[in-house]
C-alpha positions as CSV (number, residue, x, y, z in Angstrom):
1,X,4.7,-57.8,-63.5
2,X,7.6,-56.9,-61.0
3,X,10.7,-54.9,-62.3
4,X,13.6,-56.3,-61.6
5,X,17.0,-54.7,-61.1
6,X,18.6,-55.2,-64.5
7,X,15.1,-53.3,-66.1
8,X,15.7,-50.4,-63.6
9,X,19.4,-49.9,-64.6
10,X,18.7,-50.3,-68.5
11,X,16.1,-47.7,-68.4
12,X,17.5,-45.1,-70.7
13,X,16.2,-41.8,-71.8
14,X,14.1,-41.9,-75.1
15,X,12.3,-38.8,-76.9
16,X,9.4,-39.0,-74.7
17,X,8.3,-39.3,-71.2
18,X,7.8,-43.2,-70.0
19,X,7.3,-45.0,-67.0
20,X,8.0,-48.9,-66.0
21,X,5.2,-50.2,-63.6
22,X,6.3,-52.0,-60.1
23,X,2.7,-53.1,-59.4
24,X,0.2,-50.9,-56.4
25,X,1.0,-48.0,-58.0
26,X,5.0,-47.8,-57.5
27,X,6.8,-47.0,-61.5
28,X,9.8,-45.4,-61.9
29,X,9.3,-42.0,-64.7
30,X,12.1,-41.6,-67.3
31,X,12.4,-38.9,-68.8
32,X,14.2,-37.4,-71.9
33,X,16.3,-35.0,-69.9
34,X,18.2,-38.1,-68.5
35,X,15.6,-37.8,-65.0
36,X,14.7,-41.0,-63.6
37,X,12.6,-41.3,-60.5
38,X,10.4,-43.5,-58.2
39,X,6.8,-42.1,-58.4
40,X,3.8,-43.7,-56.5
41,X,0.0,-43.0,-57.6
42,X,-2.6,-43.3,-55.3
43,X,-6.4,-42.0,-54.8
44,X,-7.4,-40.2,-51.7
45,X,-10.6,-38.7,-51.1
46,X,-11.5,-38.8,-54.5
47,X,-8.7,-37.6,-56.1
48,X,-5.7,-38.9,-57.9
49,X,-2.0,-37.8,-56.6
50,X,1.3,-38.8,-56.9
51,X,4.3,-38.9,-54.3
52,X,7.6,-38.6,-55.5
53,X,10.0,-41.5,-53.9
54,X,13.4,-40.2,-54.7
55,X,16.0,-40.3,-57.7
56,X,17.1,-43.5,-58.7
57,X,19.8,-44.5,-58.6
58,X,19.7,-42.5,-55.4
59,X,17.1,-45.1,-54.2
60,X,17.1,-48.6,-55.2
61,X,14.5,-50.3,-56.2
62,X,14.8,-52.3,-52.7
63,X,14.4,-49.2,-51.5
64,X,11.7,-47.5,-53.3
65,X,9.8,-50.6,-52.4
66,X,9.9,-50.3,-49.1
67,X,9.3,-46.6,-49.3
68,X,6.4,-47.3,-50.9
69,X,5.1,-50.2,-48.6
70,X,5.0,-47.3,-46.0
71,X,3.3,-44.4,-48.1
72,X,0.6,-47.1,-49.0
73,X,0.2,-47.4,-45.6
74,X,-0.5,-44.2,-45.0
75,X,-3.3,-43.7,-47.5
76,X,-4.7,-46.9,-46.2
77,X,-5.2,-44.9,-43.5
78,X,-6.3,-41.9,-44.8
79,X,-2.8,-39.8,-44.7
80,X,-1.0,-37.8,-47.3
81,X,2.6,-39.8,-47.5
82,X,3.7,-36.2,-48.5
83,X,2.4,-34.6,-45.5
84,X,4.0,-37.4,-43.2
85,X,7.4,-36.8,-45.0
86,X,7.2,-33.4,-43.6
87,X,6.4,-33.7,-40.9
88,X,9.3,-36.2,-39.6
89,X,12.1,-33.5,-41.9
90,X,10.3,-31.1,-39.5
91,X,10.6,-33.4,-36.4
92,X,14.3,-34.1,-37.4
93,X,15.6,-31.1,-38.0
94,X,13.9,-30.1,-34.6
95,X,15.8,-32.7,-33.4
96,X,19.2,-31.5,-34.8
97,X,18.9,-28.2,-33.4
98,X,20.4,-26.6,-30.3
99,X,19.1,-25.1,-27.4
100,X,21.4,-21.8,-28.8
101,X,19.1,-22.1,-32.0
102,X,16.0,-21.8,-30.4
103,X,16.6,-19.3,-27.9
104,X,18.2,-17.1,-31.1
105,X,14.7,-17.6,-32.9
106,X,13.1,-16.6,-29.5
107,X,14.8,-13.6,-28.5
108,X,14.7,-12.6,-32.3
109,X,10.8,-11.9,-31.7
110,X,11.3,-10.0,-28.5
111,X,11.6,-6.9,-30.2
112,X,14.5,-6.3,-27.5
113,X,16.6,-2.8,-27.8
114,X,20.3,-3.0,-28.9
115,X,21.7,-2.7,-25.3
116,X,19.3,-5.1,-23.8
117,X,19.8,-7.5,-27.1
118,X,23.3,-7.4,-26.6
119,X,23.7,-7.7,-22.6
120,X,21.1,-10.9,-22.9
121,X,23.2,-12.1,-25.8
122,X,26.4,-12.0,-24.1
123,X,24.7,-13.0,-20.7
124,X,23.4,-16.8,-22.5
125,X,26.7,-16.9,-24.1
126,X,29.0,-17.1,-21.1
127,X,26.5,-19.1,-18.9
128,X,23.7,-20.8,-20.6
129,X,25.0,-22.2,-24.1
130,X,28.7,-23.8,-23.4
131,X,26.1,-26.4,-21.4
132,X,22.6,-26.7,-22.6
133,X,24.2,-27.0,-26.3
134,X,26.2,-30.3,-25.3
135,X,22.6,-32.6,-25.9
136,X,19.7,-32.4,-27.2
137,X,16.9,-30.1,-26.2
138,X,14.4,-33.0,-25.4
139,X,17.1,-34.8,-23.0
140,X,16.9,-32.1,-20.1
141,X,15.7,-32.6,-16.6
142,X,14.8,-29.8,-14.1
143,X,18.0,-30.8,-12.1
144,X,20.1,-30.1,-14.9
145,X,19.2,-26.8,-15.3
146,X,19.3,-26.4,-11.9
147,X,22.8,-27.4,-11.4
148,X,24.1,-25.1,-14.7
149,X,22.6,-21.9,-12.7
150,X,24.0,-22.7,-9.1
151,X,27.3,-22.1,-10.8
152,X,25.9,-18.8,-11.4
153,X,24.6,-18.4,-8.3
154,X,27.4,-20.0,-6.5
155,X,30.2,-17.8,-7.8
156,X,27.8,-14.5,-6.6
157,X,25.6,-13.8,-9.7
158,X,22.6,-14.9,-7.8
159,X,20.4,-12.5,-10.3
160,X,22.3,-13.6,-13.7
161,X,21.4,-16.9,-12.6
162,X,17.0,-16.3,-11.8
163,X,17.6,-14.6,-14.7
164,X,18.9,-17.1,-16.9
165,X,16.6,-19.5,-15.4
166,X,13.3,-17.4,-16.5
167,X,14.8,-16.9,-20.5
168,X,15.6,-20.9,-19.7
169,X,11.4,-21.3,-19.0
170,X,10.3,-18.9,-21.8
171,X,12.4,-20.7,-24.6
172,X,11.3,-23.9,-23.0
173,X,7.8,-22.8,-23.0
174,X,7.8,-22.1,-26.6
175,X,9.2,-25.9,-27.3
176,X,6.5,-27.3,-25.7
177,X,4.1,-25.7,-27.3
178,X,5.3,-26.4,-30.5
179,X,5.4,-30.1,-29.5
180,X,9.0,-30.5,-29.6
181,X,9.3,-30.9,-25.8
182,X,6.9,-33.1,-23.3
183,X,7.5,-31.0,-20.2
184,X,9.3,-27.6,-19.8
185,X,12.2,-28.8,-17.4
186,X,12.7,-24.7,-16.5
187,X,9.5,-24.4,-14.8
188,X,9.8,-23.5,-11.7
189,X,13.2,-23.3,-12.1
190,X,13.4,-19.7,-10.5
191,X,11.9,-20.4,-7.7
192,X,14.6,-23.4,-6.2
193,X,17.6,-21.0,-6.5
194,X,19.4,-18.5,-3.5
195,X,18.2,-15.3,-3.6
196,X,20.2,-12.0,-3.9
197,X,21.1,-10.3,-0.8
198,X,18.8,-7.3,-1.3
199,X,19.6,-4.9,0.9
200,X,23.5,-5.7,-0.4
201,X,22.1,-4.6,-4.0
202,X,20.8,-1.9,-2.5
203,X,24.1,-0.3,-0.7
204,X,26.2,-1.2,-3.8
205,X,30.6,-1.6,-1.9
206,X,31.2,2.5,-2.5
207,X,34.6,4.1,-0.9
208,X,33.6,7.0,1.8
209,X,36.6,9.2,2.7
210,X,38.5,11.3,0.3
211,X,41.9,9.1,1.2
212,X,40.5,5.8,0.1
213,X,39.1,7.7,-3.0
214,X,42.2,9.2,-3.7
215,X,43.8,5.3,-2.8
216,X,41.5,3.5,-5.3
217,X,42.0,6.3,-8.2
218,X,46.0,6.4,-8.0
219,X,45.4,2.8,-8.1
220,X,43.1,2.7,-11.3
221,X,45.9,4.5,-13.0
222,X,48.7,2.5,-12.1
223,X,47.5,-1.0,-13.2
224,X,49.1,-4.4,-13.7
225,X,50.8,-5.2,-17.4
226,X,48.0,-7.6,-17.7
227,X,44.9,-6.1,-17.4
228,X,42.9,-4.4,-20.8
229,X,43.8,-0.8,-21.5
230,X,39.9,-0.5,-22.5
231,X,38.6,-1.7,-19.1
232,X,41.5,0.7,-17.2
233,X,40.1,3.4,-19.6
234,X,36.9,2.7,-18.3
235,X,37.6,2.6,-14.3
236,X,38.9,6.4,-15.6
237,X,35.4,7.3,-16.5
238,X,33.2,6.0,-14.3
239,X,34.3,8.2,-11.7
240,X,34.3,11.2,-13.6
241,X,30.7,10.9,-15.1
242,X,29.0,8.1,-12.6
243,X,26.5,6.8,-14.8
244,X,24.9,3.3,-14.8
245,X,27.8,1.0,-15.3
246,X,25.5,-0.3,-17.7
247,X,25.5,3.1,-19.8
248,X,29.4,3.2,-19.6
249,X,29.8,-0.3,-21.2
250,X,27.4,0.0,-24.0
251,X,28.3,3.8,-25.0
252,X,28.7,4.6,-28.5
253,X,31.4,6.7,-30.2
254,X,27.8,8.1,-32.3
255,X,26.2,9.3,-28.9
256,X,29.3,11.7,-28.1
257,X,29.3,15.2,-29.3
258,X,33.2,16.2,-29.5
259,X,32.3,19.9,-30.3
260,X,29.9,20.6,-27.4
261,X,31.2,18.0,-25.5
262,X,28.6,16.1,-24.4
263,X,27.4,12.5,-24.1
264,X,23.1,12.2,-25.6
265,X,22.2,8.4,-24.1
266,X,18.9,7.4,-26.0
267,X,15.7,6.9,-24.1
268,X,15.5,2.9,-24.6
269,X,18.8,2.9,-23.0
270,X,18.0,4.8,-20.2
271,X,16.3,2.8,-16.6
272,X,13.3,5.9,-16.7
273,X,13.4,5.4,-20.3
274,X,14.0,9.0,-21.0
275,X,17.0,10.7,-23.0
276,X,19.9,11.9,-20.6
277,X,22.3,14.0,-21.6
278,X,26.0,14.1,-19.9
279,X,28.0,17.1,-20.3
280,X,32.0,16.4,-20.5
281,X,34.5,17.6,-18.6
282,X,37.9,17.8,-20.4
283,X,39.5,14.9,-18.6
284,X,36.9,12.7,-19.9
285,X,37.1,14.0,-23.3
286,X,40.5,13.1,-23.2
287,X,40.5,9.7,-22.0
288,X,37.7,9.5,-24.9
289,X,40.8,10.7,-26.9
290,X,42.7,8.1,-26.0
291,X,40.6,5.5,-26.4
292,X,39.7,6.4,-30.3
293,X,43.2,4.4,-31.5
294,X,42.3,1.1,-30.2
295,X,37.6,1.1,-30.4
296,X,37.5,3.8,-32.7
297,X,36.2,1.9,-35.4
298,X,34.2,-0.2,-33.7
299,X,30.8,0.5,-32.5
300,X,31.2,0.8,-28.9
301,X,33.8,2.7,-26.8
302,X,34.5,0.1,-25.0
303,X,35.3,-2.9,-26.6
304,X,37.2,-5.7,-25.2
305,X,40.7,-6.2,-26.6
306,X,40.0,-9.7,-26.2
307,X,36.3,-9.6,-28.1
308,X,36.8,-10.5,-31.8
309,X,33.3,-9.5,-32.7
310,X,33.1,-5.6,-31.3
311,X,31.1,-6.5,-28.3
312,X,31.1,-4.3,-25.4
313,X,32.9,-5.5,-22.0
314,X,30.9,-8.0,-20.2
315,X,28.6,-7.1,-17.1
316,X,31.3,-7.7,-14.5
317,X,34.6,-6.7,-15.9
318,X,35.0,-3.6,-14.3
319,X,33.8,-4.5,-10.8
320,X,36.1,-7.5,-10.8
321,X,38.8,-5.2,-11.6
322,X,38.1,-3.0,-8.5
323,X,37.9,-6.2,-6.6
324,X,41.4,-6.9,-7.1
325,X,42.4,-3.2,-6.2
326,X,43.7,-3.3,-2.3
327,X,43.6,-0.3,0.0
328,X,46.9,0.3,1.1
329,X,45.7,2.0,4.3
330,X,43.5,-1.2,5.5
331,X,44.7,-4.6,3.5
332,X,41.6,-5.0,2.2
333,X,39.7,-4.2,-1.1
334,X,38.2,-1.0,-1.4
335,X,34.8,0.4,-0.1
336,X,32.4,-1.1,2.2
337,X,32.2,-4.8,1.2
338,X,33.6,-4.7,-2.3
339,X,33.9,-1.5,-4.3
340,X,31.7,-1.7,-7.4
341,X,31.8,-0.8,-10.4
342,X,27.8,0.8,-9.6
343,X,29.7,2.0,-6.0
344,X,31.6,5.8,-8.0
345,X,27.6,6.5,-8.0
346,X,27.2,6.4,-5.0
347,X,30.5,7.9,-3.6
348,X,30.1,11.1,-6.1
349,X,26.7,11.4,-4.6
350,X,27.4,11.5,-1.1
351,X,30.8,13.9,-1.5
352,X,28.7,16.4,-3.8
353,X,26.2,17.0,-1.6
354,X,28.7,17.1,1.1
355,X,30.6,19.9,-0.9
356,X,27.3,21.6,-0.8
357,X,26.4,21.5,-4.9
358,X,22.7,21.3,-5.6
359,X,20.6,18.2,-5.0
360,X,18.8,18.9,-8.1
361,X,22.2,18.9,-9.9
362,X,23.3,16.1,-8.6
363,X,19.9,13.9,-9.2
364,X,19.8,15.1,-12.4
365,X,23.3,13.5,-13.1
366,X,22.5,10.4,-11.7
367,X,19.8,10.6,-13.8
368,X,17.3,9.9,-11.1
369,X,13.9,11.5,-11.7
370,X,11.7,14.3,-10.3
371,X,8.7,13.7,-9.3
372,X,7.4,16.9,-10.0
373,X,6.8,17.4,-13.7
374,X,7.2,21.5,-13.1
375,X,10.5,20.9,-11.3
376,X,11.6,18.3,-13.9
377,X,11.0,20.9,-16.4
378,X,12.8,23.8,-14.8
379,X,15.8,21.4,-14.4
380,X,16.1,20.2,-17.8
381,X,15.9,23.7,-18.7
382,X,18.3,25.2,-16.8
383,X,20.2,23.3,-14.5
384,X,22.9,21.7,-17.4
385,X,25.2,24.8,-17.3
386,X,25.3,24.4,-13.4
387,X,26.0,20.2,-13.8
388,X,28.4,21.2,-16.6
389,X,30.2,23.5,-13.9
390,X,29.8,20.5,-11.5
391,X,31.3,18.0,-13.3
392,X,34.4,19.7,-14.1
393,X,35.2,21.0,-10.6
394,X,34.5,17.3,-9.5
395,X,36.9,16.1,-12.4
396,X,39.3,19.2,-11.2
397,X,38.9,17.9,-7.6
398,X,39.8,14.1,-8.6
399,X,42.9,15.4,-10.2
400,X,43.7,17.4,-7.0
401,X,43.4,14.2,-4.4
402,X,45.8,12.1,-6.8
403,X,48.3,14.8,-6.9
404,X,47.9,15.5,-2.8
């Protein structure tokens, strides 16, 4: 015989375990705790099992009926209700999450070193997440995507934006074969967006006379009220040391030696992947100085004043800094095309050689790599007194053209 509503609700506890019977199975369990639940007993294959409904009064009995009018259903069929339940939590929650959610679960199986990690990290951050986290995951369409990259593209990070587009396609990837997705609307992706001006990349903007230099550094010390002390700390730097702009932004207060001054940059953070090591002139010691009151107790040197989280400054902050440096002597920004943050490479290169230092001096700064395993050797061995020597009559020399 049915239950009716009024049995239900005058179930009450008793010293042992009891159940009242709905009919195909369906009872609700009391038990002495106070517990009361909608149970349903079936056999499957055999065996017997029981899925558990719900709570009552949680569930109604209205409810647990028609709960159980679909589990029966199920093993009619030769389904485990419980299994099915699973699976559509599994499908909703897949549902509920973002596109930020999965590509977090992606990258965390990259095995990605920190300053890659945190580079990629920042890079979705800015561009990818603010839009792909607006709608669902399954509601994208190739043109969507495309359009979220030209602005990338179209505001001159043509390779941030292939970029994005191949993490976009390797997170997509992984939602499609997981089932969650139908089609992977990144693919292909890569391929329908500009390319980068190679041969620009190549010849990063670099100033290439002393007075320009001389221009551009009396500028870098002398900026507007508004820009960050830390990137104006950093536009110091670069020039003095030239390394990667890359190396400059995620340097850490651990990797400099104070004492011997001298900057150790791990291997896995290095483009040959092999540990460079960057002696110090005192000007750059001091602007290290400088910088310990306001990053010093963050990981990084250099740490946006605007970060709240102790991330390094993003990929183009310093660039776009020199962009809107003007030559005084032309009316246009420094260096040929733009001056970038990359470009203090390039000039140091060209005016040390020109001074006549050593070639293999100067590579070794610029941390570009012998071919010669013999040579290589000989230059790690005894070449860093004669780049230490370097480096500060370059620093002395900088000093020289802003006071000229």
């Amino acid at each position: 015989m049915a239950l009716t509503n009024t049995q239900v609700a005058n179930a009450k506890p008793k010293e042992k375990i009891y159940k009242l019977f709905d009919g195909g199975g369906l009872h609700l369990l009391v038990k002495p705790t106070g517990y009361r639940g909608w149970k349903y007993d079936y056999r499957l294959n055999g065996g017997r099992e029981t899925f558990t409904i719900g709570k009552y009064p949680e569930i109604s009995l209205k409810e647990a009926r028609e709960y159980h009018r679909e589990a029966r259903s199920h093993v009619e069929q030769g389904r485990k209700p419980l299994a099915i339940r699973k699976k559509k939590e599994v499908q909703q929650n897949q549902q509920e999450k973002s596109f930020s959610d999965y590509a977090k679960e992606w990258i965390a199986k990259q095995n990605l070193v920190d300053s890659t990690l945190t580079d990629l990290v920042q890079r979705l951050e800015k561009n990818i997440y603010p839009y792909l986290d607006e709608k669902p995951v399954t509601e994208f369409s190739t043109r969507d995507l495309y359009q979220i990259c030209l602005l990338m593209s179209d505001r001159g990070s043509k390779e941030t934006a292939i970029r994005m587009a191949g993490v976009m396609r390797r997170v997509f990837n992984e939602l499609l074969i997981f089932g969650i997705i139908e089609n992977n609307p990144a693919q292909g992706l890569a391929e329908l967006l500009p390319k980068p001006d190679h041969k620009k990349k190549e010849n990063f903007g670099h100033v290439t006379s002393a007075d320009a230099l001389k221009n551009l550094l009396l500028q870098i010390e002398n900026p507007s009220n508004r820009q960050d002390p830390v990137v104006t700390q950093a536009l110091k730097l670069m020039p003095l040391v030239f390394l990667r702009p890359k190396n400059i932004r995620f340097m850490r207060w651990s990797q400099i030696d104070f004492d011997e001054q001298m900057l150790t940059i791990p291997a896995e953070e290095m483009k040959a992947h092999k540990e460079h090591k960057v002696p110090l002139p005192h000007q750059a010691i001091q602007i290290l100085e400088d910088l310990k009151p306001l990053t010093g107790d963050c990981e990084f040197v250099f740490v946006s004043g605007h970060s709240r989280d102790g991330k390094p400054l993003s990929e183009n902050t310093t660039t776009q800094a020199l962009r809107r440096f003007i030559n005084p002597e032309t009316g246009e920004p420094f260096g040929t095309g733009y001056m970038t943050s990359h470009g203090f490479r390039h000039t140091a290169s060209t005016m040390l050689n020109e001074m006549g230092y050593s070639a293999d001096a100067i590579e070794l700064q610029l941390a570009h790599l012998s071919k010669d395993r013999i040579r290589a050797t000989y230059n790690k061995a005894q070449l860093m007194p004669e780049r230490r020597k370097m480096l500060q009559e370059w620093a002395d020399y900088l000093d020289e053209l802003k006071q000229a």
